[in-house]
C-alpha positions as CSV (number, residue, x, y, z in Angstrom):
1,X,28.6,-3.8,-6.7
2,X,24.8,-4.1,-7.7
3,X,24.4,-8.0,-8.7
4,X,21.6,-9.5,-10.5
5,X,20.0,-12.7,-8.4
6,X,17.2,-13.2,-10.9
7,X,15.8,-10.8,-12.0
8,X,16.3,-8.7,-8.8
9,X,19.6,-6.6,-8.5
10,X,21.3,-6.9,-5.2
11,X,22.1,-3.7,-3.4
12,X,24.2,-2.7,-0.8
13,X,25.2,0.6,0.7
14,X,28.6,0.5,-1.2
15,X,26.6,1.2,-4.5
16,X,24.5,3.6,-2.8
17,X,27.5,5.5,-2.0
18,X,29.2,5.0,-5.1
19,X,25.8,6.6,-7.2
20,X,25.9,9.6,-4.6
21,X,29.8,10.6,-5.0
22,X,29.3,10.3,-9.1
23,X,25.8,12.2,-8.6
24,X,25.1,13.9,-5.8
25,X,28.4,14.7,-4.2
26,X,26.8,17.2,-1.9
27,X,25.6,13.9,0.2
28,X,29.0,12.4,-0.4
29,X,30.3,10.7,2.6
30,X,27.4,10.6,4.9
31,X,26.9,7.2,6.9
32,X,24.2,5.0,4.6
33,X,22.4,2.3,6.4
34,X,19.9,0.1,5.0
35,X,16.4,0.6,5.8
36,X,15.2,-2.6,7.6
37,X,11.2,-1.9,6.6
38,X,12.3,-1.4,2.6
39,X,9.3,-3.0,1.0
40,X,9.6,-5.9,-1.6
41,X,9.8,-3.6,-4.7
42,X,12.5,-0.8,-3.8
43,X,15.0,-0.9,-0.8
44,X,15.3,2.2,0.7
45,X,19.0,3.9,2.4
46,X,19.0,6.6,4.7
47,X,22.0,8.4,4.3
48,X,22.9,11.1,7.1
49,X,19.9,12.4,9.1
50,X,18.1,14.2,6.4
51,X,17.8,12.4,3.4
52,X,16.8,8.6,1.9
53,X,17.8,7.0,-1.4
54,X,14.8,4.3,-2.8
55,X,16.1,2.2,-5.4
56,X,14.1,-0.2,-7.6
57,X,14.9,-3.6,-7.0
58,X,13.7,-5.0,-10.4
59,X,13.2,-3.6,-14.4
60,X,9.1,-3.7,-13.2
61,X,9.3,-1.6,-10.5
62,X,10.7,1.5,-12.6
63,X,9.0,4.3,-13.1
64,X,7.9,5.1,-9.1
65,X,10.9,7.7,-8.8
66,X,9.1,9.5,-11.9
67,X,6.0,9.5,-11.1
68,X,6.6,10.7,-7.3
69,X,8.7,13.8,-9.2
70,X,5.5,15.0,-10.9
71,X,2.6,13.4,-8.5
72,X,4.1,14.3,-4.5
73,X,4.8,18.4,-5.2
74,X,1.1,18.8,-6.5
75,X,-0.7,16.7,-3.8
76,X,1.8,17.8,-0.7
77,X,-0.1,20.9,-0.2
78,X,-3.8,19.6,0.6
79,X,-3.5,16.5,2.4
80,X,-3.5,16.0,6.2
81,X,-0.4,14.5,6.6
82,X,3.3,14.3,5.1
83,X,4.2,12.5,1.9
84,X,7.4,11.7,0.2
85,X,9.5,14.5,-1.2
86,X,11.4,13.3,-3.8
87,X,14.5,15.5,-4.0
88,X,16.6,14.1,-6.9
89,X,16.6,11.5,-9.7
90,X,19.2,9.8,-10.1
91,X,20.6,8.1,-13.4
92,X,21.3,4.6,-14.2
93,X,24.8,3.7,-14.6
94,X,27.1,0.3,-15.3
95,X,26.7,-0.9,-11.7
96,X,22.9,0.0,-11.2
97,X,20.4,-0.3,-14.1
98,X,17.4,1.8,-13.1
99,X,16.6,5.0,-11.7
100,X,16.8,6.1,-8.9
101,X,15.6,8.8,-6.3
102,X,17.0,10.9,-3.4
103,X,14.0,11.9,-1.0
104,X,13.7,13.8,2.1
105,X,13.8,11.8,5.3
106,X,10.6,11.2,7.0
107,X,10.6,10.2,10.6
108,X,8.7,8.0,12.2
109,X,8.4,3.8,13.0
110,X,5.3,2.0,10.9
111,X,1.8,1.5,12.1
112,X,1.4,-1.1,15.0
113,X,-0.9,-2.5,17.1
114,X,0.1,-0.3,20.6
115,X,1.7,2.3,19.1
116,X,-0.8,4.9,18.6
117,X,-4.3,5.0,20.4
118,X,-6.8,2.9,17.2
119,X,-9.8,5.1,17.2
120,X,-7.3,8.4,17.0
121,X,-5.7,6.7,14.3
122,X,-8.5,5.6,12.7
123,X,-9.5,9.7,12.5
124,X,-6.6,10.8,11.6
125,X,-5.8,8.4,8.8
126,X,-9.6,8.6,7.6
127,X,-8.6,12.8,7.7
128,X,-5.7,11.9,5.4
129,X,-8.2,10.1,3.3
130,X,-10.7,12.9,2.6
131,X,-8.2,15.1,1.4
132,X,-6.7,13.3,-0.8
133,X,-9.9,12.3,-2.6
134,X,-10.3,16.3,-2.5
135,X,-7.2,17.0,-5.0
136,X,-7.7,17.6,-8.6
137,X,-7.6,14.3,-10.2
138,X,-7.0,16.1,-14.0
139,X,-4.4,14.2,-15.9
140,X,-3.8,12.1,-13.0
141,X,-3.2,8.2,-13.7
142,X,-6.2,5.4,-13.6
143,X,-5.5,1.7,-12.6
144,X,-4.5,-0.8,-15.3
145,X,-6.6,-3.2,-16.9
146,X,-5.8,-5.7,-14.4
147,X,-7.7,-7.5,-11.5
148,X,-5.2,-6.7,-9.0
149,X,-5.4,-2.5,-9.7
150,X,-6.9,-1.4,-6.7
151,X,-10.3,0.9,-7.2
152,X,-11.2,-1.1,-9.6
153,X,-14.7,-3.6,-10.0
154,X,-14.7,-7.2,-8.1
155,X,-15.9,-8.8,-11.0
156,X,-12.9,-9.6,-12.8
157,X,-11.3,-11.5,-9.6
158,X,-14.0,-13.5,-9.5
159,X,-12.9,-16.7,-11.6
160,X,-9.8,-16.7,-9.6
161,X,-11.4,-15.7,-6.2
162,X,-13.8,-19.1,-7.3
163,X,-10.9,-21.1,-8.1
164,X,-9.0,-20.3,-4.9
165,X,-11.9,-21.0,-2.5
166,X,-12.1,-24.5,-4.4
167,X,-8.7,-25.1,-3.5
168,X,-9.2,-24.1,0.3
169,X,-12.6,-25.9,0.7
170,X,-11.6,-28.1,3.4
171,X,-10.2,-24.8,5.5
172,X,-13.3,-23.1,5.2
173,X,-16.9,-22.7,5.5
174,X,-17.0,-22.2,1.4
175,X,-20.4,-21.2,1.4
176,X,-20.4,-18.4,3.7
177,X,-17.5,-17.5,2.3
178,X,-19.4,-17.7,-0.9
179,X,-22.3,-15.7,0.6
180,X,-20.6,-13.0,1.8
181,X,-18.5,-12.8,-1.6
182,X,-21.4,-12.5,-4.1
183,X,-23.1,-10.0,-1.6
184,X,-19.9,-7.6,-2.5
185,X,-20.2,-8.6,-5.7
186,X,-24.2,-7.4,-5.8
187,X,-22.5,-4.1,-4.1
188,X,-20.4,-3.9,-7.6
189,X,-21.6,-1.3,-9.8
190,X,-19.9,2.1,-9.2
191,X,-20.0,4.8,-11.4
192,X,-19.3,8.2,-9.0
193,X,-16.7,10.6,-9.9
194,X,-13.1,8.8,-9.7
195,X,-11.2,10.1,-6.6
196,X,-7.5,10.2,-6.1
197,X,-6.9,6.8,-3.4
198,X,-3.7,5.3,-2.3
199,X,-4.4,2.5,-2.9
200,X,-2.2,0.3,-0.5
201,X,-2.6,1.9,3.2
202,X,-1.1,-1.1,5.0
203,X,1.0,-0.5,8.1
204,X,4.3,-0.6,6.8
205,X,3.1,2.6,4.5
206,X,2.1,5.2,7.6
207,X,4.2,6.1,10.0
208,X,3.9,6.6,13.6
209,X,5.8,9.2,16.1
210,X,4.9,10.4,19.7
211,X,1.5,8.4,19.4
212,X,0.2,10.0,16.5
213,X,0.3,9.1,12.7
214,X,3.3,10.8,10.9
215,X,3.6,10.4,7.4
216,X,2.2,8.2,4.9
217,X,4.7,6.6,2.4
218,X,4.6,4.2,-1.1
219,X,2.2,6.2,-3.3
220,X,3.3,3.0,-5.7
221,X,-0.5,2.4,-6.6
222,X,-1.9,5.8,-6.1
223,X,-4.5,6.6,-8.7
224,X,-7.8,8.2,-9.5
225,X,-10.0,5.3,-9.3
226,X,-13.3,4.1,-7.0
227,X,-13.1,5.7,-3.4
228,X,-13.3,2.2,-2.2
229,X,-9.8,1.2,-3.2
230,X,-8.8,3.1,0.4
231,X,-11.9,1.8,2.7
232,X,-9.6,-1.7,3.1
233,X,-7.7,-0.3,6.0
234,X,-10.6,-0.8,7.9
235,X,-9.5,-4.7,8.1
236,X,-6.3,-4.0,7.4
237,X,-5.4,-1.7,10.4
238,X,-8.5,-1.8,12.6
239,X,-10.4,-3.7,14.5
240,X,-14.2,-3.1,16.4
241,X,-14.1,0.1,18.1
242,X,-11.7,1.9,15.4
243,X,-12.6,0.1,12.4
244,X,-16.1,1.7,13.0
245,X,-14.5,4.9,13.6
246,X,-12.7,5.1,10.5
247,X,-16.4,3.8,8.6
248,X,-17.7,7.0,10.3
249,X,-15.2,9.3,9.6
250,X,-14.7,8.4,6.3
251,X,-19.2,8.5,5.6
252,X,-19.0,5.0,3.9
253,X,-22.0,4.6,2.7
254,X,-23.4,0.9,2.6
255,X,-22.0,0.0,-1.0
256,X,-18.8,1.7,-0.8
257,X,-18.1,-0.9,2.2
258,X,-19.1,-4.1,0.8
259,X,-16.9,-3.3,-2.5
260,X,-14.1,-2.8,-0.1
261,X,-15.0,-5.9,1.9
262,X,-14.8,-7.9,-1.1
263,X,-11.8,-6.7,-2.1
264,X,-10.3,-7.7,1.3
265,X,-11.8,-10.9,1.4
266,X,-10.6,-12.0,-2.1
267,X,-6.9,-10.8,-1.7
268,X,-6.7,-12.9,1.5
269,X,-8.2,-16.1,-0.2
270,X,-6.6,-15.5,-3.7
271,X,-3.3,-15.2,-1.7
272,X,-3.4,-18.2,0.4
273,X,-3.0,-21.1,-2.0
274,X,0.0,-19.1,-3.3
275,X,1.9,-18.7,-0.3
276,X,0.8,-21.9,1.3
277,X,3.6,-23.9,0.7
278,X,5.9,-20.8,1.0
279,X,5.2,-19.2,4.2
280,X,4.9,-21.1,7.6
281,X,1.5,-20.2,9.1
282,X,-0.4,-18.8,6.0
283,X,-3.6,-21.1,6.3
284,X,-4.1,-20.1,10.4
285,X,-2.9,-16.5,9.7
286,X,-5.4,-16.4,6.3
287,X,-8.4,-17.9,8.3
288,X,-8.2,-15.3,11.0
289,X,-8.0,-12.7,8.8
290,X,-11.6,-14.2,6.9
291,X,-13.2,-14.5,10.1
292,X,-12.3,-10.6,11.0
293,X,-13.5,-9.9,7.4
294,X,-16.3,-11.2,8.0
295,X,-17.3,-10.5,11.2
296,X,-20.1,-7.7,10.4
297,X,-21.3,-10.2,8.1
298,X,-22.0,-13.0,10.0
299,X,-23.4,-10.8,12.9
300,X,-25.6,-9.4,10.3
C-alpha cells in the first residue's frame, strides 16, 4: 500500500494496480512497471503499451492532473510537437491521498548529449517554442508571486543570488560573476505581451526517438509569463554551435537573452550552497556550468 515517508507517499505498482481495478477496470490487469525517469514531484507507471498513470508524490504537487485536463486539449492542436494527453482522473482513496491521472503513452528516451544531432534539435525544439508562445493565452495561469516562478523579473532573486555568491566566494571569481549578474539585471525590465512558456525544458522533459525530438512532457510550470522563461535551454541543452542555433531560431533579441542568462546563472549559484553538502560533485559540476554560462560573456 501507499505509505507516507515524510511527507512523501510511497508508491508502488501494487497501488497502481489496485486504483485501476477500483477505477479504470478497462486497464485492469495490464503489466505496470515503474517509470525509471519519474521526476521528483510525480512518479509515473506505464501500464500495458498504451497508457501511463502519474501520481503525485506529495499534498504540494496536487493540482498538475487538473490543470493538464483543461490546459493539454486546448494547446495540443498548434504546437510542433506532442504533449501529454491526459485520459482520466482518477480519485483519491484510503490507500492514496491525491489525485491522480491516466495519460496516453508517449514514446521516446529523454534528451542527451549523442542522441539527436544538437543544431537539429536546437530547431526543432526552438519550433516547439514559437508555437506555443502563438496560443491564446486568455484565462491561462500567470506565475506566482515567488522568485523561483519562471518568466518572471530577476530582481527579486537578487538578495539570495547576493547571499549565495557570498557563501561561494572562495569557488569563484565573485566579481565577474557579479559583473555578468547586474548586466542581466540592467536587461530586467520587460513589459511585452505575456506568452504561453514552459517553463522547465530540461532534458528529462523532451523526448528523443529515431534522432529526432519526440514529445515534450511536465507542463508542471507552464504559464503565460515573459518569453524568456524558455530561452534557458540554450545553457541547459546546448552548447556553441546549437546553442546559437536555437538563439537564431528563436529571434532573441539582445534583452530577452541576458534575462534568460541571469536566470540561468542565479539558479546554478542559488542551488549550490544547498546541495553542497548533499550531492557529491555539486561545487565542480556548479562551476562548469558558470563558466558555460558565461562564456559569451567573458568573450564579450
Amino acid at each position: 500500500m501507499a505509505k507516507l515517508h515524510d511527507d512523501e507517499v510511497e508508491i508502488d505498482s501494487a497501488v497502481v494496480e489496485r486504483l485501476l481495478a477500483e477505477q479504470f477496470p478497462r486497464w485492469s490487469g495490464l503489466p505496470v512497471r515503474v517509470v525509471e525517469r519519474s521526476g521528483t514531484d510525480n512518479v509515473t507507471f506505464r501500464v500495458g503499451d498504451e497508457v501511463a498513470v502519474r501520481l503525485p508524490r506529495t499534498a504540494r504537487n496536487q493540482g498538475q492532473i487538473e490543470m493538464d485536463l483543461t490546459w493539454m486539449p486546448r494547446l495540443a492542436p498548434y504546437v510542433s510537437l506532442p504533449i501529454p494527453e491526459p485520459l482520466e482522473l482518477g480519485q483519491p482513496t484510503e490507500e492514496y491521498p491525491f489525485t491522480w491521472g491516466v495519460y496516453r503513452w508517449l514514446p521516446g528516451a529523454p534528451f542527451g548529449s549523442g542522441s539527436v544531432d544538437g543544431v537539429r534539435a536546437a530547431r526543432e525544439l526552438a519550433a516547439f517554442v514559437r508555437s506555443l508562445r502563438e496560443v491564446d493565452t486568455t484565462g491561462a495561469p500567470v506565475p506566482d508571486d515567488d522568485p523561483f516562478s519562471r518568466g518572471t523579473p530577476l530582481a527579486p532573486r537578487d538578495g539570495m543570488f547576493r547571499k549565495a555568491l557570498d557563501q561561494l566566494k572562495e569557488h569563484f571569481d565573485t566579481g565577474l560573476v557579479t559583473a555578468a549578474w547586474e548586466e542581466s539585471l540592467a536587461a530586467d525590465t520587460w513589459d511585452g505581451t505575456r506568452r504561453w512558456i514552459h517553463g522547465d525544458l530540461m532534458s528529462g522533459n523532451i523526448l528523443v526517438a529515431d534522432g529526432k525530438l519526440s514529445a515534450v512532457i511536465d507542463f508542471a510550470t507552464a504559464r503565460a509569463a515573459d518569453p524568456a522563461g524558455d530561452v534557458l535551454p540554450a545553457w541547459w541543452l546546448f552548447e556553441r554551435e546549437s546553442r546559437q542555433a536555437y538563439r537564431e531560431a528563436l529571434e532573441v533579441d539582445d534583452a530577452t537573452w541576458l534575462r534568460a542568462r541571469g536566470w540561468a546563472l542565479s539558479l546554478v549559484i542559488i542551488a549550490i550552497p544547498y546541495y553542497l553538502d548533499r550531492r557529491p560533485g555539486t561545487l565542480s559540476g556548479g562551476q562548469e556550468s558558470v563558466a558555460d554560462i558565461l562564456s559569451d560573456f567573458t568573450a564579450g
